[in-house]
N, C-alpha and C positions, 0 to 999 in steps of 0.2 A: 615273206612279203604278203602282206594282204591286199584285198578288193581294192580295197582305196588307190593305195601306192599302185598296182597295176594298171588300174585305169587313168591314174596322172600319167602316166607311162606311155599309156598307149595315146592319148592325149597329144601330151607334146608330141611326139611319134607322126602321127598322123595329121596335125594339121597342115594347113597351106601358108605355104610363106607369100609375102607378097612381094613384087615384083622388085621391090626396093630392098628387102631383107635379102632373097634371092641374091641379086645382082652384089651385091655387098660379101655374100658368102663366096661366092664364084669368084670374084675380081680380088679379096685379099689374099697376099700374095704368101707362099711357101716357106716356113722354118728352114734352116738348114738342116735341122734336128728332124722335121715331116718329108722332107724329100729324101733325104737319106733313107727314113725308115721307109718311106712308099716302093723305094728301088730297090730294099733288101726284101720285100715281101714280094716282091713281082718277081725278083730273081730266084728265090726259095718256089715259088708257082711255078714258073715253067720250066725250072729243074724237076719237080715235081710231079708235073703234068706235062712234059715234054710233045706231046701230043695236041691238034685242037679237040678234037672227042673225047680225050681223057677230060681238060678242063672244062668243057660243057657239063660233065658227065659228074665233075666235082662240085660245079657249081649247080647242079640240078638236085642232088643229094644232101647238100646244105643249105636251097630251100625248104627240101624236103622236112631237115629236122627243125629248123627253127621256124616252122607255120606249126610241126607237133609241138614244140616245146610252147609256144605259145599257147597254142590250145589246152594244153595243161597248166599252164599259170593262168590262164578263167576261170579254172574251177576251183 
């Protein structure tokens, strides 16, 4: 991946939606195919992380690596 693609990346990534694109994303409604998959990832997580500490502590770890991995796809 180069400069370019990265920075188209971080682009869409990052900007602001407006209240109407917002409202539009939030209000359309659920696959059966995306809720299904949403319940089997949340069920595999607190199997997982059975604990709340543990999941803080997972999702703290995997900011962790993806603000590095990021940082490494700038240079």
């Amino acid at each position: 991946m180069n400069e370019r693609d990265v920075a188209e990346i971080e682009e869409l990534a990052e900007r602001r939606l407006t209240r109407d694109e917002l409202e539009a994303w939030v209000d359309a409604p659920l696959s059966d195919e995306e809720r299904r998959s949403t319940l089997e990832l949340i069920d595999w997580f607190v199997r997982r992380y059975p604990q709340p500490l543990d999941r803080l502590r997972s999702s703290r770890r995997a900011y962790e690596q993806a603000s590095r991995r990021r940082g490494l796809a700038r240079r």
